[in-house]
C-alpha positions as CSV (number, residue, x, y, z in Angstrom):
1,X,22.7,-60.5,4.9
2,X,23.3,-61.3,8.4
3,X,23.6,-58.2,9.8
4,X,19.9,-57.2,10.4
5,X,19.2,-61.0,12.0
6,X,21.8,-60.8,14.3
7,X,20.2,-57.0,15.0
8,X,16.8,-58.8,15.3
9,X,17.9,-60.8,17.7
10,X,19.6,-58.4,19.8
11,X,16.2,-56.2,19.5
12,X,14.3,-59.0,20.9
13,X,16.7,-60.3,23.6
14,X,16.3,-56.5,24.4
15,X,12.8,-56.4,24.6
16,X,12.5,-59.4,26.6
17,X,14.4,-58.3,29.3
18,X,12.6,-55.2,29.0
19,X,9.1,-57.2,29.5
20,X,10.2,-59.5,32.6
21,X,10.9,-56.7,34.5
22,X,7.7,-54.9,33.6
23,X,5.8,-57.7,34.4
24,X,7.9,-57.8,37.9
25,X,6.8,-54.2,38.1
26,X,3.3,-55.2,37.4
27,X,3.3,-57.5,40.7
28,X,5.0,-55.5,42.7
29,X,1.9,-52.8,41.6
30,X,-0.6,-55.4,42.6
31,X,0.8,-56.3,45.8
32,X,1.3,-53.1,46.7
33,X,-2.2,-51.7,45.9
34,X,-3.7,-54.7,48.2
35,X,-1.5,-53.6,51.0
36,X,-3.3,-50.2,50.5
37,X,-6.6,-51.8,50.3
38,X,-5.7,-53.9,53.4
39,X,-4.7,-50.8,55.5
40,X,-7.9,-49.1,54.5
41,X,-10.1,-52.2,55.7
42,X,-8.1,-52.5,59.1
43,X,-6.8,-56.1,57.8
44,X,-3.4,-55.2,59.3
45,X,-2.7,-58.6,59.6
46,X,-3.0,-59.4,56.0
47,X,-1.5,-56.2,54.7
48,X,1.7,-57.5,57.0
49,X,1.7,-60.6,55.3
50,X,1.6,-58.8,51.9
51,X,4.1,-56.6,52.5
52,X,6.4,-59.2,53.7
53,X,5.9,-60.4,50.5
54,X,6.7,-57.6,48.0
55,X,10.0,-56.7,50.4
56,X,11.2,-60.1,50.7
57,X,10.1,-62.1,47.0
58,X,8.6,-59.2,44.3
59,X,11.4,-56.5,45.1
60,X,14.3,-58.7,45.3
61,X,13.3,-60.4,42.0
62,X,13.2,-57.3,40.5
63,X,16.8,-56.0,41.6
64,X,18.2,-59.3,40.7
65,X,16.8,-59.2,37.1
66,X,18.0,-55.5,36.8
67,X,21.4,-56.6,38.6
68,X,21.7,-59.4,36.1
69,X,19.9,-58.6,32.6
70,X,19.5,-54.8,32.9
71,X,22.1,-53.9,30.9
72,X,21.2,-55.7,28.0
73,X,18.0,-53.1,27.6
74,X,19.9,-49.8,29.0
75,X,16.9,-47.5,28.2
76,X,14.7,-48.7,30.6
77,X,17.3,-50.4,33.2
78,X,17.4,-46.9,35.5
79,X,13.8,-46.9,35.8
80,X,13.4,-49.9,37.1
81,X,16.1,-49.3,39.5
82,X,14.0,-46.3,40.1
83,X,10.8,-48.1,40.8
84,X,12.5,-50.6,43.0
85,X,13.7,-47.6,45.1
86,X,10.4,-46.1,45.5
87,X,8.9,-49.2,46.3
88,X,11.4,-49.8,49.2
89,X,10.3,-45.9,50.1
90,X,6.2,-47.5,49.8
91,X,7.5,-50.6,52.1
92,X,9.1,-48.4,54.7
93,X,6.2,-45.7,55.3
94,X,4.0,-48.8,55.6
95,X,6.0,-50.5,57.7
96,X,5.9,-47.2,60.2
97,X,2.2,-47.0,59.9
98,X,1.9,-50.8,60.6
99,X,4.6,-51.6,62.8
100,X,4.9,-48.2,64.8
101,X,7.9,-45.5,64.0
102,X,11.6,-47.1,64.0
């Protein structure tokens, strides 16, 4: 009798680790599309200021709730690991075209 509340609760510890981290994802999206927006507009400063933000406060965030809770919700925890990689790839092409090659 137990058995599937206990398995309820684990779905929706699951789930909920599943849904911070999408909604991490989500910012990281947002932020990252005004950078883009930014660039296109010549507001270099701003798009700085931006993308200072998604490498030093979104991304972080992200890997540290993947570090931490990932595992709880294994079928999605490698694709947010992958997003978070390919937003460190976004941040470093933009920090080439905005800062000048390493």
């Amino acid at each position: 009798m137990a058995l599937p509340i206990i398995l309820q609760g684990i779905a929706f510890v699951m789930e909920a680790v599943t849904f911070v981290q999408f909604i991490q994802e989500e910012a990281l999206q947002a932020a990252m599309m005004s950078v883009w927006m930014c660039t296109r507009a010549k507001r270099y400063t701003k798009a700085k200021e931006i993308l200072d933000q998604v490498e030093n406060r979104f991304l972080p965030n992200l890997r540290a709730t993947n570090l931490a809770w990932g595992w709880i919700a294994l079928y999605s925890k490698a694709a947010f690991a992958d997003f978070a990689d390919a937003t460190q790839a976004s941040i470093d092409a933009y920090k080439e075209i905005l800062y000048g090659a390493p």
